[in-house]
C-alpha positions as CSV (number, residue, x, y, z in Angstrom):
1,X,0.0,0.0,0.0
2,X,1.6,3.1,-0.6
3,X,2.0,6.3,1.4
4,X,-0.6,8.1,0.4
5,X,-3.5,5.7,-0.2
6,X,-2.8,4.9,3.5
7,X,-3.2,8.6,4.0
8,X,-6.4,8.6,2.3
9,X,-7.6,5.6,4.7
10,X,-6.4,7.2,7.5
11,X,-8.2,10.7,6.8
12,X,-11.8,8.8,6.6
13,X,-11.3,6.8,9.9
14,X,-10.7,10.3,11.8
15,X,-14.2,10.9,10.5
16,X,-15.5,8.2,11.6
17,X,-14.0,8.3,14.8
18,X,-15.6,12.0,14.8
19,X,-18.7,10.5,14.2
20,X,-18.7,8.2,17.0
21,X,-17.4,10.3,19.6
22,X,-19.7,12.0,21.0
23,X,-22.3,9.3,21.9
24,X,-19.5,6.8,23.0
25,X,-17.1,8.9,25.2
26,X,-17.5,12.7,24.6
27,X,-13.9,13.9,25.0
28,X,-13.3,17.9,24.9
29,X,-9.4,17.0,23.7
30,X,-10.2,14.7,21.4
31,X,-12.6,16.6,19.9
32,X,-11.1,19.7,19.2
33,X,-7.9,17.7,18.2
34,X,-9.8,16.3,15.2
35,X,-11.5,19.7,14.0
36,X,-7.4,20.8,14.4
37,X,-6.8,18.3,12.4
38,X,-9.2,18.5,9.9
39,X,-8.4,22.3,9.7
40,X,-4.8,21.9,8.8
41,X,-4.9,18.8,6.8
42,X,-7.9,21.1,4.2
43,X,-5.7,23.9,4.1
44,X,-2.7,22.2,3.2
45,X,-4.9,20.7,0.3
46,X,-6.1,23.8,-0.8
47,X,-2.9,25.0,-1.7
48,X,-1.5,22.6,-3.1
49,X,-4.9,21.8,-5.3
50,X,-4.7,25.8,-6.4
51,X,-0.9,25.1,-7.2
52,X,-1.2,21.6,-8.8
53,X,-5.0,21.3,-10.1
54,X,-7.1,22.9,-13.2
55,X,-9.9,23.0,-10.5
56,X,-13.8,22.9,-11.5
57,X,-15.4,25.9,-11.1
58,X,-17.1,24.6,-7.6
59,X,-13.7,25.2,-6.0
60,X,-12.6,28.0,-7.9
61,X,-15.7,29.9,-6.0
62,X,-15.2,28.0,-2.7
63,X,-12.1,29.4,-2.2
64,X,-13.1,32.5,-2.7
65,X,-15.5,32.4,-0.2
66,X,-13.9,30.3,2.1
67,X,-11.0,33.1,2.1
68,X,-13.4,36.0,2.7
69,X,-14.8,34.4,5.8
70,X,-11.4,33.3,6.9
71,X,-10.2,36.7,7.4
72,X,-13.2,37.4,9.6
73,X,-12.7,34.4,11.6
74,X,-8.9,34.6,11.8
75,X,-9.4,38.5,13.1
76,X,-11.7,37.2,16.0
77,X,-9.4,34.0,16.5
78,X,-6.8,36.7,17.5
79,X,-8.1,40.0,18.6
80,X,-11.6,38.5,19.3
81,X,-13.0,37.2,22.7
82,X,-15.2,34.5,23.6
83,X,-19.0,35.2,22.8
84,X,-21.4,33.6,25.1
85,X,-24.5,31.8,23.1
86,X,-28.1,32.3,25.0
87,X,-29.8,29.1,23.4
88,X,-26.7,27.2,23.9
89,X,-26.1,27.9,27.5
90,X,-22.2,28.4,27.0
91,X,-19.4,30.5,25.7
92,X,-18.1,30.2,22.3
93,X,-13.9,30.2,21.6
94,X,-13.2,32.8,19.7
95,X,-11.1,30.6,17.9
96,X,-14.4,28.0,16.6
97,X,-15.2,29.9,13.9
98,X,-12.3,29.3,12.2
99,X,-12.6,25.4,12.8
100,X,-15.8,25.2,12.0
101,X,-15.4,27.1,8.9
102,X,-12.4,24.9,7.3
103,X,-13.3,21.6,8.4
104,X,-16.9,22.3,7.1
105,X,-16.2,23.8,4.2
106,X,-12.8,22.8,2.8
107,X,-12.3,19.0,3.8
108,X,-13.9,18.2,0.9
109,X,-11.1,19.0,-1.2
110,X,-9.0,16.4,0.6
111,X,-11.3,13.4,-0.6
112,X,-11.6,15.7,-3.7
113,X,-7.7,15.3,-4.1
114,X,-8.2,11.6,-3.3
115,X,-10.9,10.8,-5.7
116,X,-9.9,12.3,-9.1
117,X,-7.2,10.2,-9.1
118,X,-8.4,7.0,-8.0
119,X,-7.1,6.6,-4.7
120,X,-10.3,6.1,-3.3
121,X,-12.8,4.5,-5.3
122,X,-16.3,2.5,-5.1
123,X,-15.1,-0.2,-3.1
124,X,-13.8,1.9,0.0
125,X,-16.8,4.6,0.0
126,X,-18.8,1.9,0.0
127,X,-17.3,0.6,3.4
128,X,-17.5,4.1,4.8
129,X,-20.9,4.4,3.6
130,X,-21.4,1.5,5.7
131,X,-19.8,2.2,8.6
132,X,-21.2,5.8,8.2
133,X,-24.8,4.6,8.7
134,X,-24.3,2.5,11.3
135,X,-22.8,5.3,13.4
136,X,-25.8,7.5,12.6
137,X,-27.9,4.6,13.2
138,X,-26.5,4.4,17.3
139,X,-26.4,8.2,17.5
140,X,-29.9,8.1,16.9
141,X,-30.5,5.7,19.5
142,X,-27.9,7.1,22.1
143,X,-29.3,10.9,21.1
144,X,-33.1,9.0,22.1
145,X,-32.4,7.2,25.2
146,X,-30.5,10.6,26.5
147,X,-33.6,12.3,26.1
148,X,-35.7,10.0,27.9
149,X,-33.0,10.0,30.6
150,X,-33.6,13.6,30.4
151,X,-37.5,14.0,30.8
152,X,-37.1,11.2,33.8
153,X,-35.0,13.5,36.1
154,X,-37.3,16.5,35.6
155,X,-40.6,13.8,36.3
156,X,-41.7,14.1,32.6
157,X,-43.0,11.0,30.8
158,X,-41.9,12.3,27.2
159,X,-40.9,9.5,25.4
160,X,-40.7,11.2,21.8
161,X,-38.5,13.9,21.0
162,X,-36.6,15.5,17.7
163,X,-33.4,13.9,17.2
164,X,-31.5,16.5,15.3
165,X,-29.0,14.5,14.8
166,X,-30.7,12.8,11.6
167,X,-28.9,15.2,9.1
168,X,-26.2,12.8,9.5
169,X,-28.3,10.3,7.4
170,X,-29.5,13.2,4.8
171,X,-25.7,13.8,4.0
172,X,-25.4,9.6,3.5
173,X,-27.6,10.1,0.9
174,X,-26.1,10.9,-2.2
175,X,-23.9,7.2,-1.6
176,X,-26.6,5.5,-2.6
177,X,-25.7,5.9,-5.9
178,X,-22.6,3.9,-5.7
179,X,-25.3,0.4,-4.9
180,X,-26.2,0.6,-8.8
181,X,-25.7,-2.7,-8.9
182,X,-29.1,-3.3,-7.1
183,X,-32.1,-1.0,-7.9
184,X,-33.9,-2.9,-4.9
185,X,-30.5,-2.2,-2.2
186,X,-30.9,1.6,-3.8
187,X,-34.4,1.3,-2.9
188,X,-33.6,0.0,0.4
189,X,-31.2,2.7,1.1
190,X,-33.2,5.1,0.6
191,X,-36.5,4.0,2.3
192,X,-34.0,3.4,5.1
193,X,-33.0,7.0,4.8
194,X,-36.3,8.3,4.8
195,X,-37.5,6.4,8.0
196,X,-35.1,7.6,10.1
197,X,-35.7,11.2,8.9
198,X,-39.6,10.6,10.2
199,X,-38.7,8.8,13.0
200,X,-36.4,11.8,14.2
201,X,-39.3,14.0,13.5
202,X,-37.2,17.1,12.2
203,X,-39.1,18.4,9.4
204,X,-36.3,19.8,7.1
205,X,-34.9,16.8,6.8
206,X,-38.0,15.0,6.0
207,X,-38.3,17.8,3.2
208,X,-35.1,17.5,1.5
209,X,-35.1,13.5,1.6
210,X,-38.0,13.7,0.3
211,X,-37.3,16.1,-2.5
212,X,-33.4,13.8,-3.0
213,X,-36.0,11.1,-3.6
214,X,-37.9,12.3,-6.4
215,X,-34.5,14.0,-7.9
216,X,-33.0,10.0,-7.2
217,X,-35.6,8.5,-9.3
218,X,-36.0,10.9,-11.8
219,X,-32.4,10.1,-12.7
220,X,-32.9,6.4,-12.3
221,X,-35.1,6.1,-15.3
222,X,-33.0,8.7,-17.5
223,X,-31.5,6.5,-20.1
224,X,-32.2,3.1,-18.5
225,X,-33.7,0.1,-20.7
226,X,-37.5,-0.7,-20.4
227,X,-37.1,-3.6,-18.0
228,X,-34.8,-1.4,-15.5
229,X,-37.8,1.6,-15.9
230,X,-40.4,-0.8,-15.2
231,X,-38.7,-2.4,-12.4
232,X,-38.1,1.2,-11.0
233,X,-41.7,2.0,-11.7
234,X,-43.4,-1.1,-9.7
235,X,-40.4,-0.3,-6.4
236,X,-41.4,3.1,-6.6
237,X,-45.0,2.2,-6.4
238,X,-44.3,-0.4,-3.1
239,X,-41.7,2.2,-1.5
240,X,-44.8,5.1,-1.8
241,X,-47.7,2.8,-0.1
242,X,-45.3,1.5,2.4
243,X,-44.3,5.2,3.1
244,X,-47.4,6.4,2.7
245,X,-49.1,3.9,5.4
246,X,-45.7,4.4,7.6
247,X,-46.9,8.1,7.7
248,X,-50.2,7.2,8.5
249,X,-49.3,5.5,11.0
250,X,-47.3,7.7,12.8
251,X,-49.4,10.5,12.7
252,X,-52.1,8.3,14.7
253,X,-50.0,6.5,17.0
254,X,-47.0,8.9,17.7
255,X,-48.9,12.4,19.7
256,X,-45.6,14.0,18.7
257,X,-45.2,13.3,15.5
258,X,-49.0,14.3,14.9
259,X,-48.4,17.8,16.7
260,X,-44.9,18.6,14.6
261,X,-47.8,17.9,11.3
262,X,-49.7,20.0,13.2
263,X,-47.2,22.7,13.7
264,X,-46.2,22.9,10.1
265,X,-49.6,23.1,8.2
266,X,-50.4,25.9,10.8
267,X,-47.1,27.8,9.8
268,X,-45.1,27.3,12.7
269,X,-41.1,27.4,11.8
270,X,-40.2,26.3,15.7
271,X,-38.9,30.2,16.4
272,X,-36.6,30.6,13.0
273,X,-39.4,33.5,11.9
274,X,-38.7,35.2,14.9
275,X,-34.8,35.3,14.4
276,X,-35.2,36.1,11.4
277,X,-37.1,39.2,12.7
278,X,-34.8,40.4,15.2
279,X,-32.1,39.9,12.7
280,X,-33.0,41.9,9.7
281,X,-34.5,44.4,12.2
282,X,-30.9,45.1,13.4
283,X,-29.4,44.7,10.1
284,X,-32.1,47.3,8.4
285,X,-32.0,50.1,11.6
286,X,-29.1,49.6,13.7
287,X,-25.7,49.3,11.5
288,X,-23.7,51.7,10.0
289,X,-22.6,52.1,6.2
290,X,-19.5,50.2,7.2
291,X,-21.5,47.3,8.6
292,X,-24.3,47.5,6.0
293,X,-21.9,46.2,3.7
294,X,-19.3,44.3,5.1
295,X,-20.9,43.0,8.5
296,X,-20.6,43.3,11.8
297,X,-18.4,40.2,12.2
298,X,-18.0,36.4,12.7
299,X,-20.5,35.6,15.2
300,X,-21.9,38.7,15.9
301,X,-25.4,37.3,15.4
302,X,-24.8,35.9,19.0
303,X,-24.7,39.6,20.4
304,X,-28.3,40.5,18.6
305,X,-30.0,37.0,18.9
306,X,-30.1,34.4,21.2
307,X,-29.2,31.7,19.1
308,X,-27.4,31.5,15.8
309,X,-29.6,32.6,12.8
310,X,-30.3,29.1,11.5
311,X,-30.9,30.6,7.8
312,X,-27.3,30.8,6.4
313,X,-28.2,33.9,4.0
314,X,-29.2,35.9,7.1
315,X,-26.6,34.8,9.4
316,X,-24.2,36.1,6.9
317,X,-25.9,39.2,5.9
318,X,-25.6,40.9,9.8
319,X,-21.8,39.2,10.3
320,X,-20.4,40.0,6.7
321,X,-22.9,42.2,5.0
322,X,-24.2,42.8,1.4
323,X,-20.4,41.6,0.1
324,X,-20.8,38.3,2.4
325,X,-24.0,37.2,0.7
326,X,-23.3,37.7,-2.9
327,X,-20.2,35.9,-2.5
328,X,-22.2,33.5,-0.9
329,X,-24.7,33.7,-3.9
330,X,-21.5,33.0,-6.5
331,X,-20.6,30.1,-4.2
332,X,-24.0,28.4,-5.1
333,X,-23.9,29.6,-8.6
334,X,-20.5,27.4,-8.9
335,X,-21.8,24.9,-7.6
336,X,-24.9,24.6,-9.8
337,X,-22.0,25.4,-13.3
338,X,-20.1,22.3,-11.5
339,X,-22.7,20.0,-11.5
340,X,-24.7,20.7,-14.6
341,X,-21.4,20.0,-16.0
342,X,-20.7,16.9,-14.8
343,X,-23.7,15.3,-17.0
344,X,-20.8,13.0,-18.8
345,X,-20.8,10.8,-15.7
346,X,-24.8,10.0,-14.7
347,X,-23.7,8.6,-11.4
348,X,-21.6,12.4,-10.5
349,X,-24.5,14.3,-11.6
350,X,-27.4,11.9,-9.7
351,X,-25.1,12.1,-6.4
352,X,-24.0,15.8,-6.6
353,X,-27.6,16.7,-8.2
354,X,-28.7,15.6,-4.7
355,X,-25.7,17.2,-3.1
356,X,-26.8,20.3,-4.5
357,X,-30.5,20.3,-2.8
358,X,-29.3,19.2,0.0
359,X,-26.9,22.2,1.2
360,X,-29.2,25.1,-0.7
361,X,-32.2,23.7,2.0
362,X,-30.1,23.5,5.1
363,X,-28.8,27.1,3.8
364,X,-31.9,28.1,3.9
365,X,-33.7,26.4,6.8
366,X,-30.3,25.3,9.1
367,X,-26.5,26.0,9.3
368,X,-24.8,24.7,6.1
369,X,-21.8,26.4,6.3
370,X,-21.1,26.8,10.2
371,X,-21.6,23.7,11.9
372,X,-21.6,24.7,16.0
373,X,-21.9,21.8,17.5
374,X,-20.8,17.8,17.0
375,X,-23.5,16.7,15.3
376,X,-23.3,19.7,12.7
377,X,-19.9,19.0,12.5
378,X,-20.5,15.0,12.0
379,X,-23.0,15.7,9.1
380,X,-21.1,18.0,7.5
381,X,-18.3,15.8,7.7
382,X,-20.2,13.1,5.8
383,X,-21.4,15.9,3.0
384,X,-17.9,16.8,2.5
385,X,-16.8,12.9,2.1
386,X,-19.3,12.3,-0.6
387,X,-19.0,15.9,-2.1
388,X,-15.3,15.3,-2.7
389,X,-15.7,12.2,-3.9
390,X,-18.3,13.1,-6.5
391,X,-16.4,16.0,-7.5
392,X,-13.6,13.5,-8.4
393,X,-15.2,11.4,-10.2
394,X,-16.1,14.4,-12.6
395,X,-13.3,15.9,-12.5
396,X,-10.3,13.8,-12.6
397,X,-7.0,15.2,-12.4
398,X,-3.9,14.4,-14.0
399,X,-1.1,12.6,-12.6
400,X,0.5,14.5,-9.2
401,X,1.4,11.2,-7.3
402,X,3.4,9.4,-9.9
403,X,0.6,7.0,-10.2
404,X,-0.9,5.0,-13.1
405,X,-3.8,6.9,-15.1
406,X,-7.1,7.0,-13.0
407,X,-8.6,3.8,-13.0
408,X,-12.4,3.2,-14.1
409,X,-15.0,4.1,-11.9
410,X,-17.1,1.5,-12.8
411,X,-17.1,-1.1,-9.8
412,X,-16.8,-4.8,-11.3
413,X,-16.8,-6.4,-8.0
């Protein structure tokens, strides 16, 4: 095995490890040794992709981006001082931004690296896919049980509760493609997906899977034979009537589940209106030309709102003003050029298609970009994986390694 492919391994076990730390031994250390990690091992990466790569246009504009925010964070990192977050109940390091920022945003041009030469290929992203949802599948269950725990000490019998940490199995989505071997295990996958979206009763991700679905499909019967279209056809029909009745049935046996349906046909968006509010109130009639177009700075939402803005396009409109969200608005523009140009490989364009609708709807509804706490951090972890990967697949590099010409991407095994 050479150097690097061992590397490669070595870089997706630290994210799994990441994603089974907190809900097997949460260590503080460990913890921010890996977003450390993770930090320095993407910016290394960067530069040497900027130095060594004819990069798509998706990280052309990244960069970009990622730099402007950088400065922002880096300032705080230094001259800043620790901000304390109402609906967390804590103080955030002044120095987090930064983390979260890189290791959200730029790990995926590590596996990017990796990919587009065939380092990594089907037969180890399927393992981590693997491995991947199993550890979303016990932080589920560890994330459940602590709640319970939870409602006990305070006398409450609550046993149903909203397991955020189910964006973990939205970001596992787009691997699905790489089971084209078996429309019924893609099937599986992503009825699997979709339960534990409804079980964890947190509506945007019940949304978006839903929405990945229909994009997942659609794509399915694009060019395939008769036989594969009508075998689609009839899955499709069993996966919607055993949804369908799933649905049903939660809504009349689960109180909670039936009250979040409640909630959202009657408009209510669990307090994110109100931020909103207070937020472009501030933004509109309290800052100054300087601020109106360049922000107050990186997490300065914490000092007008009690929580973090959870809509992206806001958050970055008080902290780094009008400039912040157009650049913002050309990151998602390269991303959409990048992926409507990767048509020339169907299984590229299916996974990064759902990529795509993925991070516009947690832009828009939750924290795409910033991850704040572990469970952010894990599922944006897992995006990055299979964005990188994707992104290599179509867009393959030439040599750097002193390897043999990338290998096939079709998996024979």
């Amino acid at each position: 095995m050479s150097l690097i492919k061992f590397f490669a391994y070595v870089y997706l076990f630290s994210w799994i490890v990441m994603a089974f730390l907190p809900y097997v031994y949460f260590s503080t250390k460990v913890y921010y040794a890996l977003l450390f990690i993770f930090s320095l091992t993407s910016l290394l990466f960067s530069v040497y992709a900027v130095l060594k790569f004819n990069l798509p246009a998706y990280f052309k504009v990244l960069f970009v981006f990622v730099f402007f925010l950088f400065i922002y964070g880096a300032y705080i990192a230094i001259l800043g001082e620790n901000i304390y977050w109402q609906g967390g109940g804590r103080f955030v390091n002044s120095y987090d931004y930064v983390l979260w920022l890189l290791t959200s945003m730029l790990s995926s041009i590590v596996v990017y690296t990796f990919s587009s030469r065939g380092i990594l290929q089907n037969g180890e992203m399927k393992l981590f896919f693997l491995i991947a949802f199993v550890s979303s599948v016990f932080a589920f269950q560890v994330f459940s049980n602590e709640k319970i725990i939870e409602a006990s000490k305070l006398g409450l019998d609550d046993d149903e509760f909203t397991v955020t940490c189910v964006y973990s199995f939205l970001s596992l989505f787009p691997f699905v493609v790489l089971l084209k071997k078996s429309v019924l295990l893609q099937f599986s996958g992503v009825c699997a997906i979709f339960t534990f979206c409804v079980l964890g009763v947190k509506r945007g991700p019940i949304l978006l899977c839903a929405l990945c679905s229909l994009f997942f499909v659609w794509n399915l019967l694009q060019g395939s034979s008769i036989k594969k279209k009508l075998l689609v056809v009839f899955l499709l029909f069993i996966a919607s009537v055993g949804i369908y009745d799933f649905i049903l049935s939660q809504i009349e046996n689960s109180p909670y589940f039936a009250l979040r349906v409640e909630q959202t046909l009657a408009g209510d968006s669990s307090g994110r209106d109100s931020y909103g509010k207070v937020i472009l109130d501030y933004y509109l009639n309290h800052t100054n030309l300087r601020e109106f177009f360049l922000g107050m700075g990186a997490n300065q939402t914490l000092s007008v709102n009690v929580s973090f803005a959870h809509n992206d396009w806001l958050g970055i409109l008080l902290e780094q003003g009008v400039v912040g969200v157009l650049l913002y608005l050309v990151y998602w523009i390269g991303f959409f050029m990048s992926w409507m140009k990767s048509k020339k490989n169907k299984d590229a364009y299916t996974a990064l298609g759902v990529l795509l609708l993925i991070g516009i709807g947690k832009s828009l509804f939750s924290m795409y970009y910033l991850p704040v706490t572990a469970e952010m951090i894990i599922s944006s972890g897992f995006f990055a994986v299979g964005l990188g990967y994707f992104m290599g697949i179509a867009y393959p590099q030439e040599d750097v390694f002193g390897l043999s010409e990338r290998q096939s991407m079709v998996d024979n095994t």
